[in-house]
Every structure is written in C-alpha cells, then in structure tokens.
C-alpha positions in Angstrom: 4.6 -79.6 -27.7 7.2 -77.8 -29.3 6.6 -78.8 -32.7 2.7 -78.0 -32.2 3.6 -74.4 -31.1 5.7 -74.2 -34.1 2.8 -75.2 -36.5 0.3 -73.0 -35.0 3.2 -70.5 -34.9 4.0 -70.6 -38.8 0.2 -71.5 -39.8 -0.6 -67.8 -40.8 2.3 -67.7 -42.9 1.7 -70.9 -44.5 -2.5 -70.0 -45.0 -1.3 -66.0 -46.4 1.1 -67.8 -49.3 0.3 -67.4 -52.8 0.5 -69.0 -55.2 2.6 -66.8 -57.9 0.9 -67.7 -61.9 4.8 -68.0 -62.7 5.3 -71.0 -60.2 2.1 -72.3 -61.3 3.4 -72.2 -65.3 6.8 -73.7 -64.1 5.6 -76.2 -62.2 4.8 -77.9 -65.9 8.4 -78.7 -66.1 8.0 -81.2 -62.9 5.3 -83.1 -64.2 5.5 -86.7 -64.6 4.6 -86.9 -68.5 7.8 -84.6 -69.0 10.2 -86.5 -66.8 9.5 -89.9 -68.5 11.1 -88.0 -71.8 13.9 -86.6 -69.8 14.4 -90.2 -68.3 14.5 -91.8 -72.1 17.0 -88.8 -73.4 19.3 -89.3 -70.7 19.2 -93.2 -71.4 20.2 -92.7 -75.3 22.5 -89.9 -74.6 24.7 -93.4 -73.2 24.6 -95.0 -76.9 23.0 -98.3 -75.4 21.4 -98.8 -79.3 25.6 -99.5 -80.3 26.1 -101.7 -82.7 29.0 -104.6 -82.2 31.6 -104.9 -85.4 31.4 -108.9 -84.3 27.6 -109.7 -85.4 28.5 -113.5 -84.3 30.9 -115.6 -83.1 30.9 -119.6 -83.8 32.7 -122.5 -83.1 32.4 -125.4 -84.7 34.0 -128.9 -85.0 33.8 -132.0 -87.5 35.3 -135.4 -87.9 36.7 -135.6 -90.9 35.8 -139.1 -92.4 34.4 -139.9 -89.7 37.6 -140.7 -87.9 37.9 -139.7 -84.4 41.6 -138.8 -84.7 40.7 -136.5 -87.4 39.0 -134.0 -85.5 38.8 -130.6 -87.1 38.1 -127.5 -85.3 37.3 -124.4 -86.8 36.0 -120.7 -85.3 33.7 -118.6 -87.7 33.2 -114.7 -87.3 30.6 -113.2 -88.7 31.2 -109.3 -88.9 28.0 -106.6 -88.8 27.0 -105.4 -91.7 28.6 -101.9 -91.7 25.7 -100.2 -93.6 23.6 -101.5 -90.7 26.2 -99.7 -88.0 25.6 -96.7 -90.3 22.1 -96.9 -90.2 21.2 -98.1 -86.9 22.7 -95.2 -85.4 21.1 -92.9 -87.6 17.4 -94.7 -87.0 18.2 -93.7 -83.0 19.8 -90.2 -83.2 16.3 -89.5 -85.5 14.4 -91.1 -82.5 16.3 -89.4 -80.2 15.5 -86.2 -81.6 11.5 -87.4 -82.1 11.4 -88.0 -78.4 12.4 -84.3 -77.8 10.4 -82.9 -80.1 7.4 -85.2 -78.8 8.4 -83.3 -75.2 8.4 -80.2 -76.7 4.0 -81.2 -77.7 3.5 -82.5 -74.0 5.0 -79.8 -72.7 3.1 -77.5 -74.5 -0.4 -79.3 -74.1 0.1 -79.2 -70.2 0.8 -75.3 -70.8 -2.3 -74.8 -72.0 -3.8 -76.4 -69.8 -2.5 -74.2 -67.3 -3.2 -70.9 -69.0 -6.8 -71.8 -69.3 -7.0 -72.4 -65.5 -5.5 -69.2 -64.7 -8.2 -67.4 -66.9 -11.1 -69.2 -65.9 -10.1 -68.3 -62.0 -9.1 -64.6 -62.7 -12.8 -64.4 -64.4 -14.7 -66.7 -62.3 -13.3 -63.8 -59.4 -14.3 -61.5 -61.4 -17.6 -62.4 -62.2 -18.2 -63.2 -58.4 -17.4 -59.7 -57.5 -19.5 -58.4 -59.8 -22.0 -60.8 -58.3 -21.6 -59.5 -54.8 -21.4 -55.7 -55.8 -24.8 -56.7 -57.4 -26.3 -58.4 -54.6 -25.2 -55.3 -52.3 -26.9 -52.9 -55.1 -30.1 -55.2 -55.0 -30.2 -54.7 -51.3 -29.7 -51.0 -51.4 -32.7 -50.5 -53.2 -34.8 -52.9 -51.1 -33.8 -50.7 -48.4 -35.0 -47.5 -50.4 -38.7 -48.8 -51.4 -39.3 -50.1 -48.0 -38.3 -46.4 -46.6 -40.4 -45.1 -49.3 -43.5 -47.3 -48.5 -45.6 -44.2 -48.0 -44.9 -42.0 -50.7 -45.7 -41.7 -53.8 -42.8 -43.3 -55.2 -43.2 -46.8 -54.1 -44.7 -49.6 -56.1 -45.6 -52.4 -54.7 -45.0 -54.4 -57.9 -41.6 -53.3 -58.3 -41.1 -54.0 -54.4 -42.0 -57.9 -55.3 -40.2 -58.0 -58.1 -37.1 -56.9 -56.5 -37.6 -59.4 -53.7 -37.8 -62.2 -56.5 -34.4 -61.2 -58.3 -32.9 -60.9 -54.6 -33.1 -64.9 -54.2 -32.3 -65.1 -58.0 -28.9 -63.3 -57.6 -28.3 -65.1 -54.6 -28.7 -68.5 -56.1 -26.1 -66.6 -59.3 -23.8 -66.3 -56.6 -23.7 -69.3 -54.5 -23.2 -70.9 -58.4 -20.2 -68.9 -58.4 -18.5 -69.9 -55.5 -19.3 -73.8 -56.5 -17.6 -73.3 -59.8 -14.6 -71.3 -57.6 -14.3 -74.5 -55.3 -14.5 -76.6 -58.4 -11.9 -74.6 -60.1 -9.6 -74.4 -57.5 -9.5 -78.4 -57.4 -8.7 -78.3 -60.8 -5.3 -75.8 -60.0 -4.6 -77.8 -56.9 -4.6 -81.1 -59.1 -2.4 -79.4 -61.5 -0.2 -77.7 -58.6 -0.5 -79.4 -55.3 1.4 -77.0 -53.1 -1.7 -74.2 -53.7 -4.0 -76.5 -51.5 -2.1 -75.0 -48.8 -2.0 -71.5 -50.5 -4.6 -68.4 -51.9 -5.1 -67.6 -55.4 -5.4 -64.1 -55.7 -5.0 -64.3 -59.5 -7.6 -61.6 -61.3 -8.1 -60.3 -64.9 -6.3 -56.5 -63.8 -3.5 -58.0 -63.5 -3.5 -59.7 -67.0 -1.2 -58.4 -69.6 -3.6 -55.7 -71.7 -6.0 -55.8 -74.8 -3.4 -53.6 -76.6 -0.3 -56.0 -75.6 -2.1 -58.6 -77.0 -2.2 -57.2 -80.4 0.9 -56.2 -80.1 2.5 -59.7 -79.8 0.5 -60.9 -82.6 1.2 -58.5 -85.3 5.0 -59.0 -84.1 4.8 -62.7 -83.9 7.9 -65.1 -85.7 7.3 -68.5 -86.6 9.1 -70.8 -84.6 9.4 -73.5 -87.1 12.1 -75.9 -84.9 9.4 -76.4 -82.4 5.9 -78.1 -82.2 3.6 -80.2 -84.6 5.3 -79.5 -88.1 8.7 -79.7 -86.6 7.4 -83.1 -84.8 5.9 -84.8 -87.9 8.6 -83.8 -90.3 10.6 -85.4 -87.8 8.6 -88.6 -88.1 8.7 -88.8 -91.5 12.8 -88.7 -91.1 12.3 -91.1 -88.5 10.2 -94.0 -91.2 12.8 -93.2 -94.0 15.8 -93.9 -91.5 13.5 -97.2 -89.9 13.6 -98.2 -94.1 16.8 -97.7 -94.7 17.6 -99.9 -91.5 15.5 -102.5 -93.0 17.1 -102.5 -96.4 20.9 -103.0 -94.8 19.7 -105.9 -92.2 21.9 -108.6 -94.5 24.6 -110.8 -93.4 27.3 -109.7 -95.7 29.4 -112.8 -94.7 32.1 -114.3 -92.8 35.8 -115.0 -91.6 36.8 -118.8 -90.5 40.1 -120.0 -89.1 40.2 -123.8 -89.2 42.4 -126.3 -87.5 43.4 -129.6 -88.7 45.9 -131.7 -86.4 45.9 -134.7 -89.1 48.1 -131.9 -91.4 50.9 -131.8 -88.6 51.8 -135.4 -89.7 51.8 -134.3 -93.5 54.6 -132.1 -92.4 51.7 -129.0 -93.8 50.3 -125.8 -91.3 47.3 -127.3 -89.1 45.7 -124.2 -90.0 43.7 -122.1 -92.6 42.0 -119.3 -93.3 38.8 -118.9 -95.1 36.1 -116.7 -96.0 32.7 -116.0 -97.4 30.7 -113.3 -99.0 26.6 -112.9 -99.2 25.4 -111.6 -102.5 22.0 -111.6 -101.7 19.4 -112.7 -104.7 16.7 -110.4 -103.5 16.0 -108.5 -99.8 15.0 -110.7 -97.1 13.4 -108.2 -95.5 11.0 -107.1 -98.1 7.9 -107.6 -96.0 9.0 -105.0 -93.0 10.3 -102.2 -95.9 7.0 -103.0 -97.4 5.4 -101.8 -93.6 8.0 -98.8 -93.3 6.7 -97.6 -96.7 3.9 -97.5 -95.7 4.2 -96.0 -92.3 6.1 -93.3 -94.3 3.1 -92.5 -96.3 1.0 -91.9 -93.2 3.8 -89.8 -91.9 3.6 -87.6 -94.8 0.0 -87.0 -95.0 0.3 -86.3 -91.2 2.7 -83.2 -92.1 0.8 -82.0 -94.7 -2.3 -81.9 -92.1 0.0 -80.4 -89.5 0.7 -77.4 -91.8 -2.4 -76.9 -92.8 -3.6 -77.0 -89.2 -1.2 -74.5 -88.1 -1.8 -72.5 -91.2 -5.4 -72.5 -90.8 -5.5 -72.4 -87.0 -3.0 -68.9 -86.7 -5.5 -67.2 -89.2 -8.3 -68.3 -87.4 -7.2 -66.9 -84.0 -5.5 -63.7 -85.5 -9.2 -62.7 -86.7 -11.0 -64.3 -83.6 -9.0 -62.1 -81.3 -9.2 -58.9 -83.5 -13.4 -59.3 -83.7 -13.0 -59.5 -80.1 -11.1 -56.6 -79.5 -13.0 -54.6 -81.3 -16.2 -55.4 -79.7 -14.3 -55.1 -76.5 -13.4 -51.4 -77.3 -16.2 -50.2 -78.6 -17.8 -51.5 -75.0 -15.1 -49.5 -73.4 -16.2 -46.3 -75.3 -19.5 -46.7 -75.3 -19.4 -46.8 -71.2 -16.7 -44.4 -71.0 -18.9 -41.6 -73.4 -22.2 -42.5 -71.0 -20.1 -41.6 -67.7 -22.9 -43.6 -65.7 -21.1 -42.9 -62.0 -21.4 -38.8 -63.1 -25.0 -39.6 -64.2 -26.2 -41.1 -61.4 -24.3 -38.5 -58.6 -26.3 -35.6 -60.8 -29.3 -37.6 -60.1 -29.0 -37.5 -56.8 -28.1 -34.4 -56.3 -31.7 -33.1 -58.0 -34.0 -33.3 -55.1 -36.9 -34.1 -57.2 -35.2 -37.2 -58.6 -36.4 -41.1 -57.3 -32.8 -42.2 -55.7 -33.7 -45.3 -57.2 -33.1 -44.4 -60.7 -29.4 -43.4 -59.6 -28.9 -46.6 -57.9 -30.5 -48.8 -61.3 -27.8 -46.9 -63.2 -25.2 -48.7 -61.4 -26.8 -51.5 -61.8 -26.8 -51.5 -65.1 -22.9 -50.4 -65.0 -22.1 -53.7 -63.1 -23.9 -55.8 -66.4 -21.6 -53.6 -68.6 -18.7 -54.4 -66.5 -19.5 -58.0 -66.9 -20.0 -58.3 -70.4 -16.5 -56.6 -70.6 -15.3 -59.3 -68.3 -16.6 -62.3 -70.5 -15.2 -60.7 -73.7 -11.6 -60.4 -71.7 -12.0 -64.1 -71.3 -12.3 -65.0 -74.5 -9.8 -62.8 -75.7 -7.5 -64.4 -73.3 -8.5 -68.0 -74.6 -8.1 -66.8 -77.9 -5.0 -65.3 -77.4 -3.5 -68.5 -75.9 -5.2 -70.4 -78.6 -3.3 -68.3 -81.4 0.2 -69.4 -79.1 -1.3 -72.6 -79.2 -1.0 -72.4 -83.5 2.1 -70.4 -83.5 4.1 -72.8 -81.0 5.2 -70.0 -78.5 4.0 -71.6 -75.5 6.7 -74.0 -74.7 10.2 -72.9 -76.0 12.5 -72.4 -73.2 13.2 -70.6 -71.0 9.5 -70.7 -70.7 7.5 -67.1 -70.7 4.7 -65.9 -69.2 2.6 -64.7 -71.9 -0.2 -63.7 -69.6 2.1 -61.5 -67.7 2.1 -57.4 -68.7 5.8 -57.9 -68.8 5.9 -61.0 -70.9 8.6 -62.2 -68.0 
C-alpha cells in the first residue's frame, strides 16, 4: 500500500519531466553501436595481438644407425621473425586507431539522426499550432456569417464554402497529431526514458537564422575526424596489412643436440647448431597480391571521400544561404504589411465587413507557416553542412541547435 501511495504520490512529477534536447544528444554516447567500439579499444589497449620472440619450440629424437643405444635427442627453437614483431604491432596500433576513427562515423551518423528528430518535432508543433490557431480562425468566422444571416453581408456561397474547409482543416489537423504520435515513437526508440516524459521542444527556442550563418562563415575544418581522416586511415591500415604479409618468413632456427654414444668417446654429448632461411621468392605472394589490391580500393575510397566532403560543404553553404534569403525577405515582407495593425484599423471602421479583418489573419497564419517550413529546412540544411564539415561528433559533444552552442 505504501509503495502504491508513493507512485501515485510522485506520478505528477514523473508525467511533468522533460526531456532536455541536451540529454536527448548525449544519450548517443550510451548507445549500443558505440559501446561495441569502446569494448574492442579497451580489449587492444591490453596488447593481446603480442607477438612471442619463440615462434616454435620442437623436440625431436633419432636413432642413430638405427641402434637403440644410440638415441639422440635434440631441441629446436625457432625464433619470430623480428620484422614480423615490428610489423604486427604496427598492423594493430593502425587498426586500433581505424576502430576509433570508425566510432567517431557511428557516432556521428546516430547524431544526425538525432538532430533531425529534434527538428521534425519542434516543426511538426509548430505546424500543429498553426493548425489549431487556424481552425479557431475558421470557426470565428463561421460564427460571424451565421450572426450576419440577415444582412447584406452574408453569402450563402461563402457560408458553404467555409463549412467545407472547416472539415478540411480538421482532417489537416488530426494528420498532424498522427505524425506527432508517430514522431514521438521515433524519439522514444532513440531515448527511452522520454516515454515517460513531454517534449516541449519548438523552433523559438532553436539557435537563430543569423547564428547559423555565423557558424558557417566561421567554420575550421576538422581534418583529424570523420570520413577523410577514416579512409586515409584505411589506406595506412592495407599498406601496414602488406607489409605484415611481406615479413611472414621463417628466418630460421637454433638446435641443441644430445648424443650419449659421445660420452664413451671421451667427447661433449652435446652440440649446438643453427640454420638460416634465405628465402628464393615470397611465400606469401598470393595474400600481398590481395592487400594490393585492397589498397587500391582504399585509395579510390579517399579520393571520393574528399571530393564528397568537398562537394557536399559547398553544396550546403549555398543551400542554407538561398534559404535564408528567402526566409528574410518573408520576414520583411510581413513585417512592412503589419497585418495585425491592418486588420485592428479594419475593425475599428464601422462600415468595414469584420470578416475581412479576421481573413487577414488568416492569411498571416499561412505566412507564418511558410516561414516555419523554410526554418526547417534551414535547420536540415544546417545540420547537413555539420554533417560535411565533421562538427557533429568531436567531443565534448555540442549542441549546435542550442542559441548558446552549449
């Protein structure tokens, strides 16, 4: 009983949490595809890849003339290559290094990811406010005609028509709040703790058109991270996975032998002797032959990388300056117009239809959501451009959708 009086107690509390856009960006961290990398560093940061100096160690034993009192013994060592040492450990602190870079991608990938969700939500509220402010304007002027059903101002016509784009902008907003449900599962997928929580996340509270610009024009390439960084790594990673081919030769060995029929020849039972491979040509031809190869890919995957990023930044730069501009000049169009003035003059002239005063808001609210689309895809643009110029995932991580950039 006590522990159902607690729930019901702290149920309020739990229902009015929210979920914070910087929890929901930090929560990429925890995610399983980034702890398998953390998992793998940790294991190779223990040197299991170590190379022995002893590559082999035999024993082996004869009868010499095939005389059972003649029985030698001898134990053979076979020392690792040293060039193999060399390069093995080379091949793994490469790979090493590929795996973090590889984390640095997922990590990035799942931050997108989680930008876009936060954008879509803030303008899928939006949009639904906008909805519902319409819906409320639509009924307003229901109510007007039907007061104005016997003078000269009413049109039966326009009455109908009203009517019809009543149950049209209802249908619009039950749409909205499918794709709100649908976006939520999306968030709580991503981050289960919101199931439990509100998202109150809108596009006000985005970091501004101007701040965007601003971190664009100031942006520095952050060359030790991302795709380039990753496939240049690769490339090191083939030439090292060569090298380890080409040195994978026995280089020879070290034998102490021990004959007991010497003892009776008054001569040491023992000897020493030892061996060295000059190899005629590589054994391992055939796998060099495949690293080669792979290299070659890994090179043509760079030079695509770069071009990518290359192409990708200049793309986004313009995208989101085409965007702006359209935005702004929306901004100053509306702002020169002064609609809200307008239609408060109208009303105020007691000749004037109130209807007219009330369309004129209407028409502010399909303004206000062209604005709100445009924010979106400046948003996705933006995030897009952070995609090219690797700035999403270098740590600490950022908010870049924040007004403080925190």
């Amino acid at each position: 009983m006590r522990s159902l009086i607690a729930y019901f107690l702290l149920l309020p509390s739990v229902l009015s949490a929210q979920v914070s856009m910087d929890d929901f960006l930090r929560a990429t961290l925890e995610a399983p595809a980034i702890q398998v990398f953390d998992q793998q560093d940790i294991y190779l940061e223990s040197n299991p890849y170590r190379l022995s100096l002893l590559r082999e160690l035999e024993f082996r034993t004869e009868s010499n003339q095939i005389d059972t009192e003649r029985q030698d013994y001898a134990l053979r060592l076979q020392p690792a290559n040293p060039w193999e040492v060399k390069r093995n450990k080379e091949y793994f602190q490469t790979y090493q290094e590929v795996l973090q870079l590889d984390r640095q991608r997922e990590l990035k990938k799942l931050l997108k990811t989680h930008y876009e969700a936060i954008i879509d939500w803030a303008y899928i509220k939006e949009q639904k406010k906008l909805k519902e402010e319409e819906q409320e304007l639509e009924r307003t002027l229901i109510k007007i005609l039907e007061a104005q059903r016997f003078s000269d101002f009413f049109d039966a016509d326009d009455y109908t028509q009203l009517k019809i784009d009543q149950v049209e902008k209802i249908v619009a907003l039950e749409e909205l709040y499918f794709e709100e449900e649908t976006q939520r599962s999306k968030i709580e997928v991503l981050y289960p703790p919101a199931q439990n929580q509100t998202i109150s996340w809108s596009l006000s509270e985005l970091i501004s058109i101007d701040e965007i610009e601003q971190v664009i024009e100031n942006y520095h390439s952050a060359a030790e991270f991302g795709e380039v960084a990753y496939r240049q790594k690769q490339v090191e990673l083939t030439q090292s996975e060569w090298a380890l081919e080409k040195a994978d030769i026995n280089i020879g060995f070290l034998q102490a032998q021990y004959q007991q029929f010497r003892i009776e020849q008054d001569r040491s039972p023992w000897s020493i002797g030892m061996g060295v491979t000059i190899p005629i040509s590589n054994p391992n031809k055939g796998n060099m032959t495949k690293r080669r190869l792979e290299m070659i890919k890994t090179e043509g995957n760079l030079t695509e990388a770069k071009h990518e990023q290359q192409t990708g930044l200049a793309l986004m730069k313009k995208k989101v300056k085409t965007l702006t501009t359209r935005y702004n000049n929306l901004q100053n169009q509306l702002d020169s117009l002064n609609i809200d003035a307008l239609a408060s003059n109208l009303l105020e002239i007691k000749s004037s239809n109130p209807i007219t005063a009330v369309r004129l808001k209407s028409s502010l609210i399909k303004s206000r959501s062209i604005a709100a689309f445009l924010q979106k895809e400046i948003y996705q643009a933006y995030i897009e451009y952070l995609w090219y110029a690797e700035m999403l995932q270098p740590q600490p991580l950022k908010n870049h959708l924040s007004p403080d950039l925190n």
